[in-house]
SERO-4910 file (N, C-alpha, C, O; in steps of 0.05 Angstrom, whole numbers):
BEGIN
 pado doro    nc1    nc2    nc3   cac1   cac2   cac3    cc1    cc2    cc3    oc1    oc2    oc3
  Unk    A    367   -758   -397    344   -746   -409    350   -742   -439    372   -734   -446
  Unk    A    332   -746   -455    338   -751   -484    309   -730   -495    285   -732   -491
  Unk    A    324   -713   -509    304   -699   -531    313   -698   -562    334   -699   -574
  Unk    A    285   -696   -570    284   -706   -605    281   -674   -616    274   -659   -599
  Unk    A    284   -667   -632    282   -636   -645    249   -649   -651    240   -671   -657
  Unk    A    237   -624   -645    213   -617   -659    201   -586   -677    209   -563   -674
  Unk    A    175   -600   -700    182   -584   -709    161   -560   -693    137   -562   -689
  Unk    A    173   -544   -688    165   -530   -668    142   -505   -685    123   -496   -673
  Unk    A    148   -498   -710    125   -488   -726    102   -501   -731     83   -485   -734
  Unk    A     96   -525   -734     77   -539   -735     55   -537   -713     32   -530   -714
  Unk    A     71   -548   -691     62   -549   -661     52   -520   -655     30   -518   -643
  Unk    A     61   -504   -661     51   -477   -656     30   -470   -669     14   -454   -658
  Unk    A     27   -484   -701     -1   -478   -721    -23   -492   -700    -42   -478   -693
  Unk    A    -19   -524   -689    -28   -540   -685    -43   -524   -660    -68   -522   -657
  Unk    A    -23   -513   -641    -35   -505   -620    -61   -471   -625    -81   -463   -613
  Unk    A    -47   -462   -645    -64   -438   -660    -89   -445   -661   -107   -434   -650
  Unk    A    -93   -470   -680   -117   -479   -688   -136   -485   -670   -160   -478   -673
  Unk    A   -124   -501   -643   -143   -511   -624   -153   -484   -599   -175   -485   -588
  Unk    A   -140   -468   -594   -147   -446   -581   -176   -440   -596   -193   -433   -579
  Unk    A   -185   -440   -623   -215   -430   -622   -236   -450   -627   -257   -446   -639
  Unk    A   -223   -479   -611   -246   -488   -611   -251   -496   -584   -234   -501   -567
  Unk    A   -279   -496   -582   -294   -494   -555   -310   -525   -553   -324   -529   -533
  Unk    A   -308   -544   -571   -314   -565   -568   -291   -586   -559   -272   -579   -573
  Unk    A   -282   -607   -543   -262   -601   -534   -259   -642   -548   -240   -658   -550
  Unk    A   -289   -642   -554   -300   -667   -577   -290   -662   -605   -285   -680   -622
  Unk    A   -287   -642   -608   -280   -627   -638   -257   -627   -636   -249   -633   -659
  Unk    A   -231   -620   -616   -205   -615   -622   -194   -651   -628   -197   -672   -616
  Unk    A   -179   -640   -658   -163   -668   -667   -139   -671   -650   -120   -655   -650
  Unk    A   -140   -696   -632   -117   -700   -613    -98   -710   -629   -100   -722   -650
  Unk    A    -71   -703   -611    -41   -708   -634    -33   -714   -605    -44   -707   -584
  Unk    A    -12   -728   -608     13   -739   -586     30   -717   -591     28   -707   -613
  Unk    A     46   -709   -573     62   -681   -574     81   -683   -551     94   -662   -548
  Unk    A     88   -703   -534    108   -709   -520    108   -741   -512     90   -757   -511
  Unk    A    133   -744   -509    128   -781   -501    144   -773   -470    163   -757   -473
  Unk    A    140   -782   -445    156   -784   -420    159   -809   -407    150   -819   -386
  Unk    A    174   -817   -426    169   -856   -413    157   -858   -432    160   -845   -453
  Unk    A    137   -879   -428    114   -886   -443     92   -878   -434     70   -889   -440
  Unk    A     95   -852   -413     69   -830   -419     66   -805   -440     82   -788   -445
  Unk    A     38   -810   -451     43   -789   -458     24   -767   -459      3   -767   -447
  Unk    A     32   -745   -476     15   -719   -473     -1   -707   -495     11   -702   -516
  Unk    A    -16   -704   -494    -36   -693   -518    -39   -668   -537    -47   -654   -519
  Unk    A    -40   -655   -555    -51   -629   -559    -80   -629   -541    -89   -608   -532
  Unk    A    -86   -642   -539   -114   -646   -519   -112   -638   -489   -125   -621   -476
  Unk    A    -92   -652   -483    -70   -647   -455    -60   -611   -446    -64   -598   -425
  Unk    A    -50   -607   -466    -33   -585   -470    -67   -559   -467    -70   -543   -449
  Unk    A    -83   -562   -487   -106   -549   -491   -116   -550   -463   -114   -527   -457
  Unk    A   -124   -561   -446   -138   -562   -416   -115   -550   -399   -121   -534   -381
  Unk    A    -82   -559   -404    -66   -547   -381    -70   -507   -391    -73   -488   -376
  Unk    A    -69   -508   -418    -70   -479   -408    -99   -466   -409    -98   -441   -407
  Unk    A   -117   -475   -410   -147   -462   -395   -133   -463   -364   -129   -442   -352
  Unk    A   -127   -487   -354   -119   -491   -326   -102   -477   -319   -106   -474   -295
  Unk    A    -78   -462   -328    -63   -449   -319    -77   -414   -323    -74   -395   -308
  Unk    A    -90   -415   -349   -109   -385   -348   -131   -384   -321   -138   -363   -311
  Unk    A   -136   -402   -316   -151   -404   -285   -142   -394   -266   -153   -377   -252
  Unk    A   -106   -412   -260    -95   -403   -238    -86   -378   -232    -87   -369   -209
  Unk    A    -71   -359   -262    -57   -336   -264    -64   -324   -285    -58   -330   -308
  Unk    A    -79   -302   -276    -88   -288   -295    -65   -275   -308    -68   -273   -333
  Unk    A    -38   -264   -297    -21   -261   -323    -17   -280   -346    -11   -275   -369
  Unk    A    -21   -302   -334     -6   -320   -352    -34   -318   -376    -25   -326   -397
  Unk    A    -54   -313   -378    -64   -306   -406    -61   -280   -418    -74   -275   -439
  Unk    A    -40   -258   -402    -40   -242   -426     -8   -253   -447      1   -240   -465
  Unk    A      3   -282   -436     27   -291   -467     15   -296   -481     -8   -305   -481
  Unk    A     42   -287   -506     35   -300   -524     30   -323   -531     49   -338   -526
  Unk    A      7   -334   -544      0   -365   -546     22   -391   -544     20   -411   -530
  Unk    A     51   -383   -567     59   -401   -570     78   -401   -536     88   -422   -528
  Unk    A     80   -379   -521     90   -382   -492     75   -397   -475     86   -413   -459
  Unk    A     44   -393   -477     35   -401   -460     30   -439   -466     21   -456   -451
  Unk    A     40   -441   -499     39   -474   -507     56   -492   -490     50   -511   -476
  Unk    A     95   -472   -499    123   -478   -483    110   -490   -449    114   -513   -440
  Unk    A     94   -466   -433     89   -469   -419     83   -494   -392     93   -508   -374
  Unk    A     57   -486   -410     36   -509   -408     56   -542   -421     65   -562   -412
  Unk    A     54   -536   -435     74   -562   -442     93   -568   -421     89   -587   -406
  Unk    A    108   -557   -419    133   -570   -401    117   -565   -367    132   -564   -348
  Unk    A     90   -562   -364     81   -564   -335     75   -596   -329     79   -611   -310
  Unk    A     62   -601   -360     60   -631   -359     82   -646   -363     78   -670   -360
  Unk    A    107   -640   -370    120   -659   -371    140   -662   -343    157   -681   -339
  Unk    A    136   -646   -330    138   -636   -294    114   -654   -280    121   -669   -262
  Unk    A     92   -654   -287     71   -668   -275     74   -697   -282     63   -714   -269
  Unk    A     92   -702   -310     83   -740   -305    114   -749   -301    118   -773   -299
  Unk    A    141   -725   -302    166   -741   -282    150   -746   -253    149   -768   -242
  Unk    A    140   -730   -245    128   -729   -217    122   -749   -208    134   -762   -190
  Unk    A     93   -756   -225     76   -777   -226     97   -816   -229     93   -835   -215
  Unk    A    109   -813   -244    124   -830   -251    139   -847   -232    140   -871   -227
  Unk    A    154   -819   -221    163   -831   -185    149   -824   -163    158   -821   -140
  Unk    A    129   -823   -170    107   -825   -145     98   -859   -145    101   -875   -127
  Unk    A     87   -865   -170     85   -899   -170    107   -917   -164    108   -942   -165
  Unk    A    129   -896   -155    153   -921   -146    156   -930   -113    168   -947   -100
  Unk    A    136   -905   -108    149   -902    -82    112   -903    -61    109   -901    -36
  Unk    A     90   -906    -81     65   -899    -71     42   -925    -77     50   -935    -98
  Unk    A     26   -934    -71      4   -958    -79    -14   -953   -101    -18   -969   -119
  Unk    A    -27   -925   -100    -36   -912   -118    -43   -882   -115    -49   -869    -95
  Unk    A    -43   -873   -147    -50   -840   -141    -76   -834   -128    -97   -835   -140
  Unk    A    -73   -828   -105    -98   -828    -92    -93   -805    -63    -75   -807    -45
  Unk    A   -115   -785    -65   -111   -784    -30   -147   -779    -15   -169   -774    -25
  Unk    A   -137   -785     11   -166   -777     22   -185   -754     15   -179   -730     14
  Unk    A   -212   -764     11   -229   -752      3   -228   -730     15   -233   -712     -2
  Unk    A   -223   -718     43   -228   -697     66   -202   -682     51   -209   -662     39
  Unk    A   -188   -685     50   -152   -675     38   -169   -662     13   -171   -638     14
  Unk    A   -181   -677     -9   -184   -657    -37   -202   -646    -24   -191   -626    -13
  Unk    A   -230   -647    -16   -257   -633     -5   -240   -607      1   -247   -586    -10
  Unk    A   -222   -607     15   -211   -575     32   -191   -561      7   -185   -537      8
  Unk    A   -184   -574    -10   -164   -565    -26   -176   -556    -50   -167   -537    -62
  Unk    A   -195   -568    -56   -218   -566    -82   -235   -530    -68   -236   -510    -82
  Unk    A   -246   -530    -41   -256   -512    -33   -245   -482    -35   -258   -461    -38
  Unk    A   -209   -489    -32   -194   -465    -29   -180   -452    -58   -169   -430    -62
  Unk    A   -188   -479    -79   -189   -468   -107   -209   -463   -117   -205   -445   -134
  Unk    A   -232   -470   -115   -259   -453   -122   -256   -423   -108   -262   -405   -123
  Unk    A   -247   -416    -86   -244   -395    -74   -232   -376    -92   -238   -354   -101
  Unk    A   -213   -390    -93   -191   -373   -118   -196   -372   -138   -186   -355   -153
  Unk    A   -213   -391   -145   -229   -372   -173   -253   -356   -176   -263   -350   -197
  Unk    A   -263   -349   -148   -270   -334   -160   -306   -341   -146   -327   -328   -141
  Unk    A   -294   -371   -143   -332   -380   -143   -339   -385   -114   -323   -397   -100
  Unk    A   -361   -378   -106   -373   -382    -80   -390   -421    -72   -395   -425    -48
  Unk    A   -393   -432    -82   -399   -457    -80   -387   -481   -100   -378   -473   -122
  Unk    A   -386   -498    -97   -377   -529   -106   -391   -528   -141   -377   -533   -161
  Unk    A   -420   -522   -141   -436   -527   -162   -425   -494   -181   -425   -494   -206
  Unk    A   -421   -480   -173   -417   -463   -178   -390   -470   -195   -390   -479   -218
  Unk    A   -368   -466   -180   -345   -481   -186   -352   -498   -209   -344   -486   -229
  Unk    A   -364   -522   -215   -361   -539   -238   -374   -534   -261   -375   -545   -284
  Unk    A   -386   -510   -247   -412   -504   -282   -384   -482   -290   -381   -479   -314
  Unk    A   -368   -470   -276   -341   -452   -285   -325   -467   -291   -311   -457   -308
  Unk    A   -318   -491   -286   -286   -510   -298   -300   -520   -327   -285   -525   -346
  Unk    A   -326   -523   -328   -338   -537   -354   -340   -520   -377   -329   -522   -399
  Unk    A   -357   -499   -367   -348   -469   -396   -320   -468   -401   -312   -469   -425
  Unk    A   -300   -466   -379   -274   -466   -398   -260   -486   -398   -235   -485   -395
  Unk    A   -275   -512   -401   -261   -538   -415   -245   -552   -402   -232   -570   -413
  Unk    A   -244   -547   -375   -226   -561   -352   -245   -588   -341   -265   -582   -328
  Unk    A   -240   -616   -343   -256   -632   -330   -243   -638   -303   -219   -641   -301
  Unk    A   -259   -641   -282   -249   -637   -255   -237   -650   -250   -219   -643   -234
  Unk    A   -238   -685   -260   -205   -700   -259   -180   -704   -270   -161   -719   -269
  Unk    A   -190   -677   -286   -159   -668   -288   -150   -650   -263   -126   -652   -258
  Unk    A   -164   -632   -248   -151   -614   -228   -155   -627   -210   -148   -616   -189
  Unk    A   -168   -660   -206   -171   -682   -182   -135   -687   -185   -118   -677   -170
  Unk    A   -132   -701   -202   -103   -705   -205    -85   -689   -202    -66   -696   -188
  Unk    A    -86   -669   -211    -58   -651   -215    -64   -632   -176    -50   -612   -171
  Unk    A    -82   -639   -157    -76   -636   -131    -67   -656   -119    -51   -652   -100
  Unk    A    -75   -684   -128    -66   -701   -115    -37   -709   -120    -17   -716   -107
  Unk    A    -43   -704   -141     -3   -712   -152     14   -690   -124     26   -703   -106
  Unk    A     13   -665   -124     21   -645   -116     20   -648    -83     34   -636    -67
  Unk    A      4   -663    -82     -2   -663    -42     17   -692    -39     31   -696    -20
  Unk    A     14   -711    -61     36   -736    -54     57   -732    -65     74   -748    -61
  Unk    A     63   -711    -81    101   -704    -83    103   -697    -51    115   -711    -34
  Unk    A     94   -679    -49    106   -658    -25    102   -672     -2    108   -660     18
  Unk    A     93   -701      2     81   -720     24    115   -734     18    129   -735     38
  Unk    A    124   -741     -5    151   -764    -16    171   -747     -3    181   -752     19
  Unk    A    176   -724    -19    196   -698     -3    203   -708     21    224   -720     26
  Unk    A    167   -700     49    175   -691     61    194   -724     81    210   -726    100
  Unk    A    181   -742     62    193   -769     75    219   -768     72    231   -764     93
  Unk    A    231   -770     54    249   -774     41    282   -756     54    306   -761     53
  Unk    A    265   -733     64    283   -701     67    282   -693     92    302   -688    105
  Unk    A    261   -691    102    257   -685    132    277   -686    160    281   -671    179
  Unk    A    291   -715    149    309   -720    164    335   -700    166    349   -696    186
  Unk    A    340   -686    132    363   -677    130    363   -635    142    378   -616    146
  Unk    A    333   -643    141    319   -607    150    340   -601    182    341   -617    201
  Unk    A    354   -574    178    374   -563    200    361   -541    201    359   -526    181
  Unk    A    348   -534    227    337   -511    245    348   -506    264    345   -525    280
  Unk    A    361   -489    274    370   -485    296    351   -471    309    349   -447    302
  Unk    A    336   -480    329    315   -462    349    328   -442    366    321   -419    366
  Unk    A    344   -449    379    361   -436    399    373   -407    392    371   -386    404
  Unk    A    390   -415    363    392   -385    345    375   -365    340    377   -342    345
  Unk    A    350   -381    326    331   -369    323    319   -349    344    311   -326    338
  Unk    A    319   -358    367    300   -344    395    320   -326    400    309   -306    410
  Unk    A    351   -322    397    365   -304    409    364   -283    382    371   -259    384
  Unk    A    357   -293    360    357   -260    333    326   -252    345    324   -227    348
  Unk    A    310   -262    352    284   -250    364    288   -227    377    283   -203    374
  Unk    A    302   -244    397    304   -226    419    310   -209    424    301   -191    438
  Unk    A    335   -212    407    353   -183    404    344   -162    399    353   -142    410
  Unk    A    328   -162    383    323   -141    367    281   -126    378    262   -139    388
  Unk    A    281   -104    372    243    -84    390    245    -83    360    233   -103    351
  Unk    A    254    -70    343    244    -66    315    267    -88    294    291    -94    298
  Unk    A    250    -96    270    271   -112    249    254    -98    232    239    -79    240
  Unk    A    255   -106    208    255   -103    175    234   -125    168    231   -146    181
  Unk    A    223   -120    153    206   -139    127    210   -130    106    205   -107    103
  Unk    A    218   -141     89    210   -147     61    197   -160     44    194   -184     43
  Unk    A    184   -135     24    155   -156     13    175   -165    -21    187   -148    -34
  Unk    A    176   -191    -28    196   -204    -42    176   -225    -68    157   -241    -68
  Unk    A    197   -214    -89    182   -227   -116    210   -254   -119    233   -248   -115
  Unk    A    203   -280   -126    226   -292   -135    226   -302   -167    206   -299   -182
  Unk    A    247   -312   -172    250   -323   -196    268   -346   -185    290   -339   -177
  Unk    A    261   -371   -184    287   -394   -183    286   -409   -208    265   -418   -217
  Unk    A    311   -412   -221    317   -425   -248    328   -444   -240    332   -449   -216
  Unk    A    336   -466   -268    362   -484   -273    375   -477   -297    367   -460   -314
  Unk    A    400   -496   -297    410   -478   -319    434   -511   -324    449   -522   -308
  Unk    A    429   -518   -349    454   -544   -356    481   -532   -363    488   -513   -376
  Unk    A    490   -550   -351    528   -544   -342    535   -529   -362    552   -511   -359
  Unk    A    522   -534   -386    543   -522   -407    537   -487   -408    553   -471   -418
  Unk    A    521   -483   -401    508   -460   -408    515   -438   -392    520   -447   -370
  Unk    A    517   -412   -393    533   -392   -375    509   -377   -356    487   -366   -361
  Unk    A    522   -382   -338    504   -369   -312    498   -333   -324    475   -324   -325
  Unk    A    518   -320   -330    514   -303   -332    495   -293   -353    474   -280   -349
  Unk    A    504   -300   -373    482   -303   -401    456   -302   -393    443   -282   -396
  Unk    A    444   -331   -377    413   -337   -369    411   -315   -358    393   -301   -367
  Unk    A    423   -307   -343    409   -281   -319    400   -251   -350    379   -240   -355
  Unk    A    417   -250   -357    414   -228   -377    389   -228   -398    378   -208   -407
  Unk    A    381   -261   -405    368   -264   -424    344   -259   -403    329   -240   -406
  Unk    A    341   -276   -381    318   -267   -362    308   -231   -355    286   -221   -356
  Unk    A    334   -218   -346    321   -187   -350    314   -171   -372    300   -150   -373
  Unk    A    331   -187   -394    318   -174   -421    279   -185   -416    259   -170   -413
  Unk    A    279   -209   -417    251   -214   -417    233   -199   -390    210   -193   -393
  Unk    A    241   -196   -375    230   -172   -354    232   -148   -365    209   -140   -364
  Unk    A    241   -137   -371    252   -109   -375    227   -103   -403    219    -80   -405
  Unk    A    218   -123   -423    208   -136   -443    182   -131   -435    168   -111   -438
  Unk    A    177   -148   -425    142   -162   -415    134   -162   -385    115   -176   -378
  Unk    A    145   -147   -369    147   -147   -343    157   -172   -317    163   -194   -326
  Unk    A    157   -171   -296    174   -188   -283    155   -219   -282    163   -242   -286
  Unk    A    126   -207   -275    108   -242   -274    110   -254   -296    116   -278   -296
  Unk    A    107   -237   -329    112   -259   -344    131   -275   -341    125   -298   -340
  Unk    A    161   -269   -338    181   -278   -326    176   -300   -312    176   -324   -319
  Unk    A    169   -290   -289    164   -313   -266    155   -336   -290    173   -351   -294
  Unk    A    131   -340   -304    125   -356   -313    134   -379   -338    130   -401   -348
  Unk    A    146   -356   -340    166   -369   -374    191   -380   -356    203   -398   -369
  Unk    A    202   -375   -331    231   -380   -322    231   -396   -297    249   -412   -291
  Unk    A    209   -391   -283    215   -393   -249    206   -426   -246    188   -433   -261
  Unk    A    216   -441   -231    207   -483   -236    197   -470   -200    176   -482   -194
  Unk    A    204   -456   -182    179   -458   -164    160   -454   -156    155   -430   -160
  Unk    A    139   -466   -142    110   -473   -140    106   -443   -137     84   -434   -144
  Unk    A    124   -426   -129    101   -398   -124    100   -384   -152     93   -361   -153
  Unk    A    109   -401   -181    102   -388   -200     71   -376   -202     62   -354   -208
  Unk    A     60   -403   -194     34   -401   -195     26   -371   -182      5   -361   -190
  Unk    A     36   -360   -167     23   -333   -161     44   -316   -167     56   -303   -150
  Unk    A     49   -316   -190     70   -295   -204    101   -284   -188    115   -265   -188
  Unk    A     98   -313   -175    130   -313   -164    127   -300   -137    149   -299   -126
  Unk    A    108   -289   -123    103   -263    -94    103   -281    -79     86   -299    -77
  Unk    A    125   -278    -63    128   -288    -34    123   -270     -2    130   -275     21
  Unk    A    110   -248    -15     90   -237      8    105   -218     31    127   -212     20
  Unk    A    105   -209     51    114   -195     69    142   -222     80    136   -246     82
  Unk    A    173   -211     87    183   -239     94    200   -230    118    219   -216    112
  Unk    A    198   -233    140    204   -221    158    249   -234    163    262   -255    164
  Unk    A    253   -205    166    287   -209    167    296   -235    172    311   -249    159
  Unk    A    284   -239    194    300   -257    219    289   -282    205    304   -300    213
  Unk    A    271   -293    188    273   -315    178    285   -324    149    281   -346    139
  Unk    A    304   -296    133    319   -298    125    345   -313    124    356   -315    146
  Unk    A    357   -322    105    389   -334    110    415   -311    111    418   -290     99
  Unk    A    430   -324    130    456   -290    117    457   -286     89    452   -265     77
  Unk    A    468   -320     75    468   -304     43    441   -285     34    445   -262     29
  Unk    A    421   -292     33    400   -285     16    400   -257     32    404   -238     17
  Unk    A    396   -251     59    398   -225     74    416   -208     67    409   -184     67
  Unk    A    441   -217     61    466   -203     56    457   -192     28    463   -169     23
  Unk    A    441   -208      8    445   -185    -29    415   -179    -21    406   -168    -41
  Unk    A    391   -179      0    376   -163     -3    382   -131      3    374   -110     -8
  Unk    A    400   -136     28    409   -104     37    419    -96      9    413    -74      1
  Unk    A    431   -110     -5    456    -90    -26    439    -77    -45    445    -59    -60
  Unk    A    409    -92    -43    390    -80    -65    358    -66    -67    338    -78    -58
  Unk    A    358    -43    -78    338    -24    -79    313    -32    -85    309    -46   -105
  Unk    A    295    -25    -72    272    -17    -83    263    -23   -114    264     -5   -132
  Unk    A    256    -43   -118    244    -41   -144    270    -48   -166    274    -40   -189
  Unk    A    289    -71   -143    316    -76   -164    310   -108   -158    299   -119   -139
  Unk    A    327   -123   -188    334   -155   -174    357   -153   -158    369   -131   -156
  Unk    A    366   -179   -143    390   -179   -132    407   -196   -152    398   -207   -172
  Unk    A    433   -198   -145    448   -208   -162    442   -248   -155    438   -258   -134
  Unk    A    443   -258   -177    436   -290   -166    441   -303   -152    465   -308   -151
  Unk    A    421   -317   -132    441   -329   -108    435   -361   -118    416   -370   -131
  Unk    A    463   -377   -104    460   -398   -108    447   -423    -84    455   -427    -61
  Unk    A    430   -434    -95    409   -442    -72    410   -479    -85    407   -481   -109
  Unk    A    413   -499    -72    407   -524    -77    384   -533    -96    361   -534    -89
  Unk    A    396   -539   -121    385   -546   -148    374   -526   -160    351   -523   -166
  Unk    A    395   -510   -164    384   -482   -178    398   -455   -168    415   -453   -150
  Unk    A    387   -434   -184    391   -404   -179    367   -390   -175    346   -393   -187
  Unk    A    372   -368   -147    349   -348   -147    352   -329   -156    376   -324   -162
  Unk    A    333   -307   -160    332   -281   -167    312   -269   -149    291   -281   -148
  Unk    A    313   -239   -133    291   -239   -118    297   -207   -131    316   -197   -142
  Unk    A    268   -197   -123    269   -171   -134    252   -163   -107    233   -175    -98
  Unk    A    262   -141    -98    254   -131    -65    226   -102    -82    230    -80    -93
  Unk    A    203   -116    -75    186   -110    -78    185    -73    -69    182    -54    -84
  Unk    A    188    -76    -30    180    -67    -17    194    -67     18    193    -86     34
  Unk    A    202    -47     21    218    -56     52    195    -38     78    178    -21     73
  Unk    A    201    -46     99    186    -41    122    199    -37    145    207    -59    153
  Unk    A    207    -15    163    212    -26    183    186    -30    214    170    -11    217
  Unk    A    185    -51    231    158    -45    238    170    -53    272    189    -68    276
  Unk    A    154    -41    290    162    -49    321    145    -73    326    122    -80    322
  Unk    A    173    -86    340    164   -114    349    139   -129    367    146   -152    368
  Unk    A    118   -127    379    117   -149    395    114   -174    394     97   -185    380
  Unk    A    127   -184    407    136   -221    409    120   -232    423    112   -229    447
  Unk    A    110   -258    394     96   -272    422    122   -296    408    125   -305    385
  Unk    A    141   -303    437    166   -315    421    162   -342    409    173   -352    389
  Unk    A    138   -356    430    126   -379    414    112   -386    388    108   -408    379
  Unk    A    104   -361    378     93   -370    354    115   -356    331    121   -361    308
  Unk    A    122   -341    344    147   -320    329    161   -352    318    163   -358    294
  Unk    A    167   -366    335    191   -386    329    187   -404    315    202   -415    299
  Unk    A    163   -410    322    136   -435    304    144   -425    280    161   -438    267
  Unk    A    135   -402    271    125   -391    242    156   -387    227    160   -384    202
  Unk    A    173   -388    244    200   -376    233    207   -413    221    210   -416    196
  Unk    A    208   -437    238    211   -460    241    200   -477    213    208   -495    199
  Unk    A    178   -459    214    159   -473    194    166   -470    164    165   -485    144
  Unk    A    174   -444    169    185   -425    137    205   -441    133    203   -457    114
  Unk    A    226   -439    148    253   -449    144    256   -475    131    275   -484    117
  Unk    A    230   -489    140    236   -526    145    216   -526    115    212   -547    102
  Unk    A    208   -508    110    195   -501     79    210   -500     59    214   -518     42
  Unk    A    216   -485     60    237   -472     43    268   -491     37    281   -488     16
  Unk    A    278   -511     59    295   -526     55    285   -552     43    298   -567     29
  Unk    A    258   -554     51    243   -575     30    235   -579      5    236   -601     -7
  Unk    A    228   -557     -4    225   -543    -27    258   -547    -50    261   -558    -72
  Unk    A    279   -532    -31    307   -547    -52    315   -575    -53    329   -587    -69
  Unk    A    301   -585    -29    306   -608    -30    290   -631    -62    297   -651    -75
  Unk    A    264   -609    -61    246   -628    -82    256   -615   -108    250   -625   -129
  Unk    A    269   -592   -106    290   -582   -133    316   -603   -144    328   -605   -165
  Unk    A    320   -616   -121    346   -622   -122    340   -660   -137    346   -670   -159
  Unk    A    326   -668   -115    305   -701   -119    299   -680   -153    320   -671   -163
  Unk    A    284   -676   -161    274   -672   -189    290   -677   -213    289   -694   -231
  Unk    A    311   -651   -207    332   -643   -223    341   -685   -230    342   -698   -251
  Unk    A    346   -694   -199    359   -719   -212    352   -749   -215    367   -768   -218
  Unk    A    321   -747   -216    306   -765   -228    302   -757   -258    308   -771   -277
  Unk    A    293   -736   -260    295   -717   -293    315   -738   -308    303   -755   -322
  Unk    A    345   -740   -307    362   -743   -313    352   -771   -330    358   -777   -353
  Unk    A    335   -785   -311    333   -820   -324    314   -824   -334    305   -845   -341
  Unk    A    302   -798   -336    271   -799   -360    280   -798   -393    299   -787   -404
  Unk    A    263   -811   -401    267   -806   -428    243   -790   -449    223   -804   -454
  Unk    A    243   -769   -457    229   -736   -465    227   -740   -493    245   -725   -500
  Unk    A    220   -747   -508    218   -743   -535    190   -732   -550    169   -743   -554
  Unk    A    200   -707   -558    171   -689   -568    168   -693   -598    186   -684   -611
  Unk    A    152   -702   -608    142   -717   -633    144   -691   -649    138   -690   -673
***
């Protein structure tokens, strides 16, 4: 992976400028990253972050030139993606019924009650719908490559699983925020972690999530929701116990990367089992979540043979 210094004051005037215009005919397009011989636009950059002010409402209270960094490096995540998706796919494409349900459950999320509704809202704030046609499809055929590619290497033990069930009339939940980073060799684990809680401690933990975290649940400010014990790992189980209410844990090391979880919220609640779906849902998480490092890991080392040069 090869980067060029840029001048990063410019790009920042550049991006200043285009934030107040609303004609999207009017913004003067500039090249502002090369990935391969794709490339990305101030034009580009201008739609990802309307698009990302869509998805997370924190993410419009950064500061502009954060939310530029941002948005910028989402796209240059979206066309490594893209890049080895054409190596391994016929074309970027998926079934019409696949977006119809996926398009439905993001109008939802924003907010809007119908389809027409939805596009008269992506048009006032400058989003054209094949750009968010693409950036689902890209996203439903990564995680389609993954699950080809990885599936095979996914280790569940069912058998384990049904006897931590069992064992136990009451367990624990925890409701859990993450942060997963990377960090190049040269650079000190310890350091990143510090510079990250300064910036929490700073601007609170979601901006964080968004300025730091490369997984998909950035998009919802890093909340991974109620997470029941038993589909925890020992490591990650073992530094949640060590840590309070409203603390991070110390970083764990997880395949293509580092986590940080901050324990929201603990629960203890009485069991009833239905052990078949108990095991399903435990199965499902697990074989998630090992997929997920797996497409950290695939990333991290296709990354490597791209070539990044920001004008």
């Amino acid at each position: 992976m090869i980067y060029s210094q840029n001048n990063k004051f410019l790009i920042y005037i550049l991006f200043f400028l285009f934030l107040f215009k609303s004609d999207l005919n009017a913004l003067e397009n500039k090249i502002i990253v090369k990935v391969n011989n794709n490339i990305i636009t101030s034009l580009d950059i201008f739609i990802e972050v309307n698009y990302l002010s869509l998805r997370n409402k924190k993410f419009r209270e950064l500061e502009e030139i954060n939310k530029f960094q941002i948005a910028k490096n989402s796209l240059i995540r979206q066309n490594i993606q893209e890049l080895e998706l054409l190596k391994n796919v016929k074309e970027i494409k998926i079934d019409n019924k696949i977006y119809n349900k996926l398009i439905k459950n993001f109008y939802n999320l924003a907010g809007q009650n119908s389809y027409d509704n939805f596009l008269n809202y992506i048009k006032k704030n400058n989003i054209p719908e094949s750009v968010i046609k693409k950036k689902l499809t890209i996203e439903v055929l990564w995680n389609q490559l993954i699950f080809r590619k990885f599936s095979k290497n996914v280790q569940i033990n069912q058998e384990e699983i049904k006897s931590e069930i069992l064992s136990r009339d009451k367990t624990k939940e925890y409701l859990l925020s993450e942060i997963v980073f990377n960090i190049d060799e040269k650079e000190n684990l310890i350091k990143t972690v510090k510079t990250i809680k300064k910036k929490i401690k700073k601007n609170g933990f979601e901006n964080a999530v968004l300025e730091y975290s490369v997984s998909s649940s950035s998009k919802n400010n890093g909340n991974l929701g109620w997470i029941k014990e038993v589909s925890l790992s020992s490591k990650i189980k073992e530094e949640i116990k060590k840590t309070k209410i409203g603390e991070l844990t110390s970083p764990i090391t997880i395949p293509g990367g580092f986590l940080l979880l901050k324990v929201q919220d603990i629960k203890e609640v009485k069991r009833e089992i239905d052990l078949e779906k108990e095991v399903e849902f435990i199965v499902r998480k697990k074989t998630n979540n090992q997929l997920s490092q797996y497409s950290n890991i695939y990333f991290n080392k296709i990354k490597k043979n791209i070539t990044i040069n920001e004008i």
